[in-house]
N, C-alpha and C positions, 0 to 999 in steps of 0.2 A: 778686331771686333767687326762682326757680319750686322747688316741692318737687314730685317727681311720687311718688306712691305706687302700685306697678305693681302687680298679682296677676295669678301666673302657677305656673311651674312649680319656678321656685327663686328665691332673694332670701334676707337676711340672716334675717329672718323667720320661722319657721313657724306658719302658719295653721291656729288651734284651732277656730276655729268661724265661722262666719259668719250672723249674725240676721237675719232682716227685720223689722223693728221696728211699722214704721208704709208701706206705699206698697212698692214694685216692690223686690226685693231683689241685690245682685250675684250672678253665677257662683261657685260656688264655684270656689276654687282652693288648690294648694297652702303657697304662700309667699309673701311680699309680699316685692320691695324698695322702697328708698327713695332720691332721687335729688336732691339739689338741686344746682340748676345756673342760669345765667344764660339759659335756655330750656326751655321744656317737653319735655322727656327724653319722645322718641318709641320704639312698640315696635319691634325689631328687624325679627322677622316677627309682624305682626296677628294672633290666633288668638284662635279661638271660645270657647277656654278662660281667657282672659286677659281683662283689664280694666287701667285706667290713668285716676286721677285725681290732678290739680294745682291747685297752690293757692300762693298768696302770704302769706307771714306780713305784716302789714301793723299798722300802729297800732290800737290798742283804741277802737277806735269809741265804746264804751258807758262807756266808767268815767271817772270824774273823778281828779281828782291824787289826794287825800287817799286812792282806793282802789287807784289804781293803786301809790303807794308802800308800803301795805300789803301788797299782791300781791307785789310787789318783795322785802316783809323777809323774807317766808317764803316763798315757792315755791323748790323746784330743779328745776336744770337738765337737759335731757335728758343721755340717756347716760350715766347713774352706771351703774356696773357690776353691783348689786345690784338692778337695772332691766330684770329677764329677761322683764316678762310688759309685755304693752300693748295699748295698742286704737286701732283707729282709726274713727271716726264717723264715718259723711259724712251731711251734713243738707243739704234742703232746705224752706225754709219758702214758704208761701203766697202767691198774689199779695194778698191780703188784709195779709199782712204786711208787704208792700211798698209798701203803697200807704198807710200808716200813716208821719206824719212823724216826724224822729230824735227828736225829743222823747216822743213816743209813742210809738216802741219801747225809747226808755229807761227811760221809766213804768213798762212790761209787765214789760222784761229784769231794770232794781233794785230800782225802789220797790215791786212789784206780786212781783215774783217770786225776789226775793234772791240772783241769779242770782252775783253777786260775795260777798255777806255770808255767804252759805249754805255755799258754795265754800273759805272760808279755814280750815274744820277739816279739809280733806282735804291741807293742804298740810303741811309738804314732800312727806309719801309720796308724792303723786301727782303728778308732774311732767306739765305740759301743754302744747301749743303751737295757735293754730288758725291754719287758712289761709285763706284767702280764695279762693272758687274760683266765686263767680256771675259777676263783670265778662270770667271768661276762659273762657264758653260751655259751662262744665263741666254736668252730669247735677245738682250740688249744689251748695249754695249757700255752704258749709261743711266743713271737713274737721276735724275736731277729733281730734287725735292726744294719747295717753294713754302713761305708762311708771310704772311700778312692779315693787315685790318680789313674788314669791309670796304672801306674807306678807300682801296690802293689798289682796287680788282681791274679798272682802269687803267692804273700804274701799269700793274704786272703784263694786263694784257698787251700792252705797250711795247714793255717790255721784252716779251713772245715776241710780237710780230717784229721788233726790231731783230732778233737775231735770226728769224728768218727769210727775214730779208738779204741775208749776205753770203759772201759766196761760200763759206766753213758749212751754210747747212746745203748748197750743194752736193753734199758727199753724205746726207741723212738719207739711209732708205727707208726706216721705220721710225715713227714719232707717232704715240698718244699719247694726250691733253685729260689729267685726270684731275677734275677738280673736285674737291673736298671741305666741308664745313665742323667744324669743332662745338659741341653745345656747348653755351657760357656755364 
């Protein structure tokens, strides 16, 4: 199943800001929508104001049982309805970081950079999903999509700047900060 996250002109979405974080940043635009489908959800008509990335929710690479069912007891699920604010990240990391084997980028990701341990105070508020979007020629490597209340933008932000604080987002060369509001 492909998720495409479109920015354009209208979508479920309205788009509050759009970052460059780190590396070449998107168009801005007005709204994002969100599209999963059993194909990458193409634009209607292409426009210079518009953008479209996709990605595959796919197994947890980096975590072990014992963390991944921790993950499990306390995170929720998208789409609670008190889940008006959210963000979407798209990253991509370095050829350097690629060229590091899974064992060493698990080193970096848990043992080095607490990437899971660090993460499980932000949960339930922060509900999270990522995709996977290097294998499918995408601009990034990563899509990392965010939901929360009003209430937890603090949280989240928190949250952001904890993981880039550590040495895993040394190997980021492109990261923007899409933040997004849902009307009640």
């Amino acid at each position: 199943m492909f998720t495409t996250f479109r920015g354009g002109q209208s979508g479920g979405w309205t788009v509050t800001s759009i970052t460059r974080v780190k590396g070449e940043t998107l168009p801005k635009v007005a709204a994002l929508s969100i599209v999963a489908s059993d194909s990458i959800a193409l634009p209607l008509l292409p426009a210079q104001t518009s953008w479209r990335l996709a990605g595959v929710a796919s197994y947890l690479r980096y975590t072990e049982k014992e963390e991944r069912e921790k993950l499990a007891a306390v995170q929720a699920g998208l789409g609670r309805s008190e889940a008006t604010h959210a963000a979407l990240i798209p990253i991509r990391k370095s050829a350097a970081w690629w060229e590091l084997t899974q064992q060493e980028r698990r080193e970096i990701f848990e043992d080095k950079s607490h990437h899971i341990a660090g993460t499980l105070k932000f949960l339930p508020a922060i509900a999270r999903q990522l995709f996977h979007a290097r294998d499918l020629g995408m601009p990034f490597d990563f899509l990392t999509w965010f939901e929360f209340a009003p209430e937890h933008v603090a949280l989240f932000d928190e949250l952001v700047g904890m993981l880039r604080a550590t040495e895993e987002w040394s190997y980021v060369e492109r990261e923007v900060d899409i933040r997004v509001e849902r009307e009640v």
